[in-house]
C-alpha positions as CSV (number, residue, x, y, z in Angstrom):
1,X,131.6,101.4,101.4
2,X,132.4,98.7,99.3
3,X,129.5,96.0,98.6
4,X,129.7,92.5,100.2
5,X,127.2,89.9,100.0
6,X,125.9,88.8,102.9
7,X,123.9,85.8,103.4
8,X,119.6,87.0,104.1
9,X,118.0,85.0,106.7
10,X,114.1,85.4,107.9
11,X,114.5,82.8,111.0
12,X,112.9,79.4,108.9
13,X,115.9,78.1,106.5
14,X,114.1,78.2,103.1
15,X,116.0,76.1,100.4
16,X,114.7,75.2,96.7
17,X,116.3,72.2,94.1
18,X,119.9,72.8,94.0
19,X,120.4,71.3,90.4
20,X,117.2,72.0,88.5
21,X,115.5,74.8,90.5
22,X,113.3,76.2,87.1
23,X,113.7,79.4,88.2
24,X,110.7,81.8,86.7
25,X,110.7,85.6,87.7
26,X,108.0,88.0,87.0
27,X,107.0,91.6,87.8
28,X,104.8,94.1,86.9
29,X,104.1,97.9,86.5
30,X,102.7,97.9,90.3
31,X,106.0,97.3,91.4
32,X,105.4,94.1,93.1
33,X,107.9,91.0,91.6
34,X,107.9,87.0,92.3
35,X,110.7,84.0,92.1
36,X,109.2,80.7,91.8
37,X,111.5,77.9,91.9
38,X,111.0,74.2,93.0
39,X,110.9,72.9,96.3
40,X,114.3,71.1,97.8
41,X,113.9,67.4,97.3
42,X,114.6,67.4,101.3
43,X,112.2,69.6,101.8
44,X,108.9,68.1,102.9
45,X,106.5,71.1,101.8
46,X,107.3,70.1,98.1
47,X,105.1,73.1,96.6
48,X,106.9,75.8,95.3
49,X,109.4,78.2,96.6
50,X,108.3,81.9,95.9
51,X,110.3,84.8,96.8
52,X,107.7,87.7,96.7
53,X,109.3,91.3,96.4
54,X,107.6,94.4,96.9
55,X,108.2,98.1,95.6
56,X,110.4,96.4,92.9
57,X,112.5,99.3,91.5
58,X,115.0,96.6,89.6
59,X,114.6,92.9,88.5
60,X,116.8,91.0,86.6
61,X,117.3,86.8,86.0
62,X,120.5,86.1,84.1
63,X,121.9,83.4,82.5
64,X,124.9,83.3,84.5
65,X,125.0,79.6,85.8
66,X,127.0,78.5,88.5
67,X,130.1,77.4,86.2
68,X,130.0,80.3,85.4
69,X,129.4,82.5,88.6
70,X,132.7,83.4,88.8
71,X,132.4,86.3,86.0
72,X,129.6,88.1,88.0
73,X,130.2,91.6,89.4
74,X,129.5,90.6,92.8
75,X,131.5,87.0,93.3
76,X,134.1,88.0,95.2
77,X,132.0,90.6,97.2
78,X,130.5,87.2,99.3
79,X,128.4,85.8,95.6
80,X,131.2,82.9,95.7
81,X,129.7,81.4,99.3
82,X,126.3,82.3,98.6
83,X,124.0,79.3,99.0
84,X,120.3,81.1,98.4
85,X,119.1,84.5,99.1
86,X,121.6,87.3,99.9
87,X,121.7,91.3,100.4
88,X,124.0,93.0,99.0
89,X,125.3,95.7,101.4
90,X,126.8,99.3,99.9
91,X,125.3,98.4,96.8
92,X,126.2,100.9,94.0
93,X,123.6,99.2,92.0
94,X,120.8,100.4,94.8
95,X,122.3,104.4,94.5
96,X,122.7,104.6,91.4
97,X,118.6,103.8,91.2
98,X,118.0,105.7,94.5
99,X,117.0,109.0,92.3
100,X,113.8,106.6,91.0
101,X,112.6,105.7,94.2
102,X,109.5,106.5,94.4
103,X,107.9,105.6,98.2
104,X,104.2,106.2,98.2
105,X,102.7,108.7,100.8
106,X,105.0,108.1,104.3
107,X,106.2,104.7,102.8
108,X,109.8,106.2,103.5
109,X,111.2,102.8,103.4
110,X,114.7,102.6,101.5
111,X,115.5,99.9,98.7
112,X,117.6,96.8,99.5
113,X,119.4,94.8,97.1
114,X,118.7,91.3,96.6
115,X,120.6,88.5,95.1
116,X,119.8,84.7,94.2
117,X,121.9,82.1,93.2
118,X,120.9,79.2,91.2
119,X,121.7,76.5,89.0
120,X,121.5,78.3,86.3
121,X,121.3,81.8,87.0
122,X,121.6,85.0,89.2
123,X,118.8,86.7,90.3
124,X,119.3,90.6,91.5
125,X,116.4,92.6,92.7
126,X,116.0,95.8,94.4
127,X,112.9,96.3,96.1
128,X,111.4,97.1,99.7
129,X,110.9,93.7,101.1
130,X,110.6,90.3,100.2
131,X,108.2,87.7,101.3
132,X,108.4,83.8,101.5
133,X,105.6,81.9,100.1
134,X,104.6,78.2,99.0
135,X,101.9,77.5,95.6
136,X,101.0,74.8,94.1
137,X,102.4,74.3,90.2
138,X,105.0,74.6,88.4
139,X,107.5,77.7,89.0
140,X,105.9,79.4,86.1
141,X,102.5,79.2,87.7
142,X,103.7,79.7,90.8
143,X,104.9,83.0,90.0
144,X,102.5,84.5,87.7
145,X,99.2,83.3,91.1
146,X,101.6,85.2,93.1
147,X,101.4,88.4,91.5
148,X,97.6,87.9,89.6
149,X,96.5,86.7,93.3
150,X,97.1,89.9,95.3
């Protein structure tokens, strides 16, 4: 199966600043991972937007800004009408890491691929699930309480 991007939804339309988003992402040796990023100006909950990820087998934030999205791997695989968080369906990236899965007890739960466009990056993470929350701060703060808070 080849991979497509398709847009992820969780009900609640959750959108951060389009043009200077700040985009922090953390994880840690527990497997858990966090994306902070600042609230849409629209948006009137104007705390940060953190994506939370669990079993975090893969992280990555690169500098690949939306000039130059284009060059990504996955653009024309759905990346090109991304808006905010995707899945990446038949992700090679997610078998070729399927070997270091490592579910805990009858956690059989298989990874999913994630992907984040912003301003001035792309965001891929493979991991169980992922969470929406809202924190006080800047994204850097934001990020680091989520995963010192747990």
């Amino acid at each position: 199966m080849a991979e497509r991007v398709e847009a992820y939804s969780w009900g609640t339309p959750v959108t951060w600043e389009p043009n200077a988003p700040a985009a922090v992402l953390v994880s840690d040796d527990h497997g858990r991972g966090a994306l902070a990023q600042r609230a849409h100006p629209s948006d009137p909950d104007q705390r940060c937007v953190v994506l939370r990820f669990d079993q975090v087998i893969y992280a990555q934030l690169t500098s690949i800004n939306d000039e130059a999205r284009g060059q990504h791997r996955l653009y024309d695989a759905g990346l090109k009408e991304l808006l905010w968080l995707g899945i990446v369906r038949g992700s090679g990236l997610a078998s070729e890491l399927r070997p270091v899965w490592t579910p805990v007890g009858e956690f059989r739960i298989q990874p999913l691929h994630y992907v984040i466009a912003s301003k001035e990056c792309v965001v891929e993470v493979i991991a169980a699930s992922v969470d929406v929350l809202r924190v006080n701060g800047p994204p850097r703060v934001a990020a680091t309480t989520v995963l010192l808070g747990d």
